[in-house]
matplotlib code that plots the C-alpha trace (Angstrom):
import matplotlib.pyplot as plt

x = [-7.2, -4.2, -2.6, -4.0, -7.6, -7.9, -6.6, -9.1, -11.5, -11.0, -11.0, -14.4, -15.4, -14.5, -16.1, -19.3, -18.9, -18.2, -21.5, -23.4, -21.8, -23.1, -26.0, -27.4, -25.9, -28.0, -31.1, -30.4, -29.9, -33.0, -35.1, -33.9, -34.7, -38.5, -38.9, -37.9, -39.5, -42.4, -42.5, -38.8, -40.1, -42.9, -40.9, -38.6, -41.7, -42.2, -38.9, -38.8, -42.1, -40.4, -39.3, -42.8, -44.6, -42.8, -43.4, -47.1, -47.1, -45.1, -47.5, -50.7, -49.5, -46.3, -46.1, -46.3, -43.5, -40.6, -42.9, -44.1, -40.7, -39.5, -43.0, -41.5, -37.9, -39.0, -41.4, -38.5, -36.2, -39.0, -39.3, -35.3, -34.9, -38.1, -36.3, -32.5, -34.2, -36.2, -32.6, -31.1, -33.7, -33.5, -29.6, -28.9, -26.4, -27.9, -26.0, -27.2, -28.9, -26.8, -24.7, -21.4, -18.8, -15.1, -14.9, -17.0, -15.7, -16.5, -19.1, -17.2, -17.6, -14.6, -15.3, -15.8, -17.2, -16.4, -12.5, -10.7, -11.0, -7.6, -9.1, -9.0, -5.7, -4.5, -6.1, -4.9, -0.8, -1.7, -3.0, -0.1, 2.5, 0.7, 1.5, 5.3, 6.1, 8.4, 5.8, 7.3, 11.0, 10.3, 10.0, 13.4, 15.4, 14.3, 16.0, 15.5, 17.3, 20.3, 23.7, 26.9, 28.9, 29.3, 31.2, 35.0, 35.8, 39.3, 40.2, 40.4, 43.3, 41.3, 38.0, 40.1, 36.9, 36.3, 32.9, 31.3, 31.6, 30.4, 27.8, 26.7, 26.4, 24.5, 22.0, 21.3, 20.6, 18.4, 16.3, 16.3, 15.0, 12.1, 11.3, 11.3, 9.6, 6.8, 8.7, 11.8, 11.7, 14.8, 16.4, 19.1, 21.2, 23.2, 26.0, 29.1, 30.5, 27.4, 26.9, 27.3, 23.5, 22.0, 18.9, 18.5, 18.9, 16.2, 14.0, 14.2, 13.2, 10.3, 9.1, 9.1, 7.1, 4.8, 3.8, 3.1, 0.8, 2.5, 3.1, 5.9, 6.9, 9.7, 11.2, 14.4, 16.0, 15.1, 11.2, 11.0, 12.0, 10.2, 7.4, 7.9, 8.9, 5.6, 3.5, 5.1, 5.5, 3.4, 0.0, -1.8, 0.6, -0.9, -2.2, -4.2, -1.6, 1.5, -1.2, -1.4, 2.7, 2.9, 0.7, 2.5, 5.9, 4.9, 2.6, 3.9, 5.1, 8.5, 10.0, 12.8, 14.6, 16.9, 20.4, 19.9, 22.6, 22.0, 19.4, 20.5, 21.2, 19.7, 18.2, 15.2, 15.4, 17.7, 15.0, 12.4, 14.8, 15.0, 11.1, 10.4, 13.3, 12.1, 8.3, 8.7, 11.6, 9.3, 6.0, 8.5, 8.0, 10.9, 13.1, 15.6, 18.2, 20.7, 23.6, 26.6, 28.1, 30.5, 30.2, 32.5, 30.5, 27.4, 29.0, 29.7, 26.3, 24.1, 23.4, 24.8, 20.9, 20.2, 23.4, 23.3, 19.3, 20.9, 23.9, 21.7, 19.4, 20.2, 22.3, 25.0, 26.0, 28.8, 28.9, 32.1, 33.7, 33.2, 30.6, 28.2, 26.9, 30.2, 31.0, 27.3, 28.4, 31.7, 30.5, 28.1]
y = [15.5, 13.5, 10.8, 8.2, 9.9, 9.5, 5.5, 5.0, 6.8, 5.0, 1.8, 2.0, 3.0, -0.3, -2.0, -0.6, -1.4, -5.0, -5.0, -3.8, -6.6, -9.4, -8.3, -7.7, -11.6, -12.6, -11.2, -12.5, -16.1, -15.3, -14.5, -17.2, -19.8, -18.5, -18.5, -22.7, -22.8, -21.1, -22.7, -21.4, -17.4, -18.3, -19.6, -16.5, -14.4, -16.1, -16.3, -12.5, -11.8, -13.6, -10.4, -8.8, -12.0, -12.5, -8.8, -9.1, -12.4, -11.3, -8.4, -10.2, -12.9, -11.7, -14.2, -16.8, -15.0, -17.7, -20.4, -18.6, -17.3, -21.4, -22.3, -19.8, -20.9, -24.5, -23.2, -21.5, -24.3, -26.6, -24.0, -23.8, -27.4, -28.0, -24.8, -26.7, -30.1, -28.0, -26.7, -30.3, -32.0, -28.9, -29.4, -26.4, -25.9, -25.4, -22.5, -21.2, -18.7, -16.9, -13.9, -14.1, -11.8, -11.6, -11.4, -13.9, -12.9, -8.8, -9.5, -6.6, -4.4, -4.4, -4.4, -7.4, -5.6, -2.2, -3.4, -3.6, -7.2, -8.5, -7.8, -4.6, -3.9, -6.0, -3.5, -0.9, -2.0, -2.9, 0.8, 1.9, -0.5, 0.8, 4.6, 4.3, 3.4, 0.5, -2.2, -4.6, -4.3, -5.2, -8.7, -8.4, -5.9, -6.6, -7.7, -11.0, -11.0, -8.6, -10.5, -9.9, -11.7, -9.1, -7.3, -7.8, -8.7, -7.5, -4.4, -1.1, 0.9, 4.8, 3.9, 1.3, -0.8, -3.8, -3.4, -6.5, -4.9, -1.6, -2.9, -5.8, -2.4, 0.1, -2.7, -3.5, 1.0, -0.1, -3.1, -0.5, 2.5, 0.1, -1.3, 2.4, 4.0, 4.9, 5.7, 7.3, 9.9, 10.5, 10.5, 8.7, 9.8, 7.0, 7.9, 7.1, 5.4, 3.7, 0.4, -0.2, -1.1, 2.4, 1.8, -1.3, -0.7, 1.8, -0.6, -3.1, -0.5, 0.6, -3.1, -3.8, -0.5, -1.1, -4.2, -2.4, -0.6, 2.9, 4.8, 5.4, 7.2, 6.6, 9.2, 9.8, 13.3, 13.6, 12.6, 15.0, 18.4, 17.2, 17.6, 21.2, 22.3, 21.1, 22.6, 25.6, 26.6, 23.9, 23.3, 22.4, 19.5, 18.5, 15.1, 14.0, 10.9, 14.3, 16.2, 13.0, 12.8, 16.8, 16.0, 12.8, 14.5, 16.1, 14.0, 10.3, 8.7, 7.9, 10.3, 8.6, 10.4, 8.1, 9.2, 13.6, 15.1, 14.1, 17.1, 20.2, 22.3, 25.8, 28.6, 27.2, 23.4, 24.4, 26.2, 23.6, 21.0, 23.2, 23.7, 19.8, 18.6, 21.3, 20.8, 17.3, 18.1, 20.3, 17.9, 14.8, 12.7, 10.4, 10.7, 8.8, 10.2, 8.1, 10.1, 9.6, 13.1, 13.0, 15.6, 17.7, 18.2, 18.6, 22.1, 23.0, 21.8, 22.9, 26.2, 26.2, 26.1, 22.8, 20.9, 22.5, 20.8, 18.0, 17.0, 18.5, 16.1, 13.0, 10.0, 9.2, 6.1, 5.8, 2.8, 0.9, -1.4, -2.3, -2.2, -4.9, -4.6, -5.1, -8.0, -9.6, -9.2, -11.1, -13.4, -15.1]
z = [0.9, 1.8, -0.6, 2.0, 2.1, -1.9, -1.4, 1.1, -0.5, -3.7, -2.3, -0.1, -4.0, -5.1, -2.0, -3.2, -6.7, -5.8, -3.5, -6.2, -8.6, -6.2, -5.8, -9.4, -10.5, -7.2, -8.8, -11.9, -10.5, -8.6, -11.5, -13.5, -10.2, -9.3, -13.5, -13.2, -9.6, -8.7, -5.3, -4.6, -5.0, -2.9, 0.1, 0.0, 0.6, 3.2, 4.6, 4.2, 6.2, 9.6, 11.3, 10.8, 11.8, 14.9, 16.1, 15.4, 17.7, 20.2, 20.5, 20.9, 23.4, 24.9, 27.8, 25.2, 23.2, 23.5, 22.5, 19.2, 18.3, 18.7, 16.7, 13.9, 13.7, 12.9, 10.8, 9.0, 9.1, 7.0, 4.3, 4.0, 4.1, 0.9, -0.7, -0.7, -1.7, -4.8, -6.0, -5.8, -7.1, -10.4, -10.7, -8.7, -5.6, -2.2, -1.8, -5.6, -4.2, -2.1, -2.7, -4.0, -2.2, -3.3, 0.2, 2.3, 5.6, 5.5, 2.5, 0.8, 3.0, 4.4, 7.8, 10.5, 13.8, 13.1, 12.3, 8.9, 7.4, 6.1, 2.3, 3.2, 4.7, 2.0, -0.5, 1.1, 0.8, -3.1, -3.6, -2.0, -4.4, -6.9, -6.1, -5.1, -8.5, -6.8, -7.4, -9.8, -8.5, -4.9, -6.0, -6.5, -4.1, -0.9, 2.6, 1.7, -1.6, -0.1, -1.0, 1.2, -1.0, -3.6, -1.3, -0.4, 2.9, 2.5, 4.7, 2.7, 3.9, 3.1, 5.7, 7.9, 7.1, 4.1, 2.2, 3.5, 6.9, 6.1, 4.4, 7.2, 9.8, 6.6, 6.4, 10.2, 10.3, 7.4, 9.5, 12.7, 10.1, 9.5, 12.8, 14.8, 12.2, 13.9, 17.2, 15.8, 13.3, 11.0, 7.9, 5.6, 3.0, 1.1, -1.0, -3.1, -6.2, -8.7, -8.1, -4.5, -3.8, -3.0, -4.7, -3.7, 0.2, -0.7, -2.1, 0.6, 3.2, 0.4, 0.6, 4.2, 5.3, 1.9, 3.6, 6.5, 4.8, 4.9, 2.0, -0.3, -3.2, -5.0, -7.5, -9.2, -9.4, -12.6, -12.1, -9.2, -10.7, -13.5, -11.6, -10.0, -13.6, -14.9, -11.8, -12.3, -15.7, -17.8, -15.6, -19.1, -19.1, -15.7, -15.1, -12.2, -11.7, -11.4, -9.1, -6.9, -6.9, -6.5, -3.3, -2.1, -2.3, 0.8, 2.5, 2.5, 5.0, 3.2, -0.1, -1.7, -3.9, -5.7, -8.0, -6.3, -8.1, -11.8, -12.4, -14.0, -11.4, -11.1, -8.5, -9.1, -9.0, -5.4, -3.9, -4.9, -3.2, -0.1, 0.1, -0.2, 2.2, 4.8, 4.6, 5.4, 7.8, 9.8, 9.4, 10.8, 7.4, 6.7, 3.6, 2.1, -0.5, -2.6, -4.6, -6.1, -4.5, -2.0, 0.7, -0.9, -4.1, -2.4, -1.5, -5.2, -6.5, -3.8, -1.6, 2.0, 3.4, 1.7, 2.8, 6.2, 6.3, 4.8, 7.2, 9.9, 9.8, 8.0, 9.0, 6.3, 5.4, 2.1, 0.8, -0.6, -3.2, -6.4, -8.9, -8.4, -11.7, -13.3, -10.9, -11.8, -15.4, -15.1, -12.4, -15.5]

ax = plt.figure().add_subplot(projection="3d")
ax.plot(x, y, z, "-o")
ax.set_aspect("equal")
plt.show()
């Protein structure tokens, strides 16, 4: 079962319970109501027996079936009207009796004609907030809280290019990642010096295709081989929140892996990398890297098979200036 089928599934869960909520506070409203108001219980009985009593009308006169059904329906509408005046005239609302949905348009169920009510599609992006570990900071770093003006807009001799202007064309790729995500598949790795905004590009494209209700895990170098060390050598340490991310590493619809480079390096942890960058690679599920290794030292940390998958099949963007955590510090 996919990362999506256990959300869904979890959430039709909740649908349920929330039924089941209404419906037991109805009864108990009810029986509190019929306990006051005899006369109340007595015209839901009635109210309840219409179906059954048209049917057995319709059956002995049918030519006059129009007639009775109209004979009923006013019959109907007197008994709703005495039942509304008996709860006003108690201190009750009209609507007292009536259930009480979180949801009045899908009546949690979710569903409005056989198509998913906005509650739902709503509950569907929170679950998947919720799972990419990125909910709280997206209030934050997102495209509408990007600021140019840490960035120099003076020329720097080594990329011909000044940092605003790299960074103005790195975050228009970002906006086109987003928007042809379902149309174009690919890849983006962002690197150079800490500080330049790497994670936070990442968590703006998080945000927007969060909202879209795709899903997205977010995981640092560290918290990744973290979890193939664990699912391989200490599966009593398993949880079913590091099963889920084991599964979602793979099956996402966006992996990023945020600060590659800061693990301990070894055999293993390299053909653990390989194994997750090619099985989503060769299933077409988009995954965005940010590390502080230049090119260069991604040949001295890595084998030649992971950078070959790399450069083969990721656009790379390196971002420039100075550290806009220092210049935040000073700028206060």
């Amino acid at each position: 079962m996919t990362i999506r089928e256990k959300q869904y599934k979890k959430i039709l869960r909740e649908y349920e319970l929330k039924r089941d909520a209404a419906n037991r506070a109805l009864k108990a409203r009810q029986e509190e109501v019929y306990k006051k108001i005899p006369r109340i219980a007595q015209i839901d009985e009635l109210l309840a027996k219409t179906g059954v009593e048209i049917s057995k009308m319709i059956l002995k006169d049918p030519l006059k079936a129009n007639e009775l059904i109209k004979s009923l329906e006013q019959k109907n509408m007197d008994l709703l009207i005495e039942k509304a005046e008996l709860l006003y005239v108690n201190g009750y609302d009209k609507n007292y009796l009536d259930p009480i949905y979180s949801c009045p348009r899908c009546k949690d169920t979710g569903y409005i004609d056989n198509s998913p009510c906005s509650c739902l599609k709503q509950a569907l992006i929170n679950v998947a907030y919720d799972q990419s570990n990125l909910k709280d900071i997206l209030s934050v770093e997102n495209f509408d809280n990007f600021n140019f003006d840490y960035y120099s807009d003076k020329v720097d001799p080594k990329f011909n290019i000044s940092p605003k202007e790299n960074i103005k064309q790195i975050y228009s790729h970002c906006i086109r990642f987003v928007k042809e995500f379902d149309k174009k598949f690919s890849n983006i790795i962002f690197y150079g010096d800490p500080g330049l905004g790497k994670t936070f590009l990442c968590n703006c494209i998080a945000k927007d295709l969060l909202d879209q209700g795709k899903t997205v895990l977010y995981l640092t170098a560290f918290q990744l081989f973290k979890l193939f060390e664990q699912e391989r050598f200490r599966k009593e340490e398993e949880t079913e929140d590091s099963k889920a991310y084991l599964d979602a590493i793979f099956t996402v619809d966006l992996l990023i892996i945020d600060d590659l480079g800061t693990e301990f390096s070894t055999s293993l942890t390299g053909a653990e990398l390989f194994n997750c960058l090619n099985s989503r690679l060769l299933d077409k599920k988009h995954t965005i890297i940010s590390t502080n290794l230049s090119p260069n030292d991604w040949q001295n940390q890595y084998s030649e098979r992971i950078v070959s998958r790399i450069f083969g099949n990721y656009k790379a963007f390196r971002l420039i200036g100075e550290d806009i955590r220092i210049i935040k510090k000073y700028v206060k």
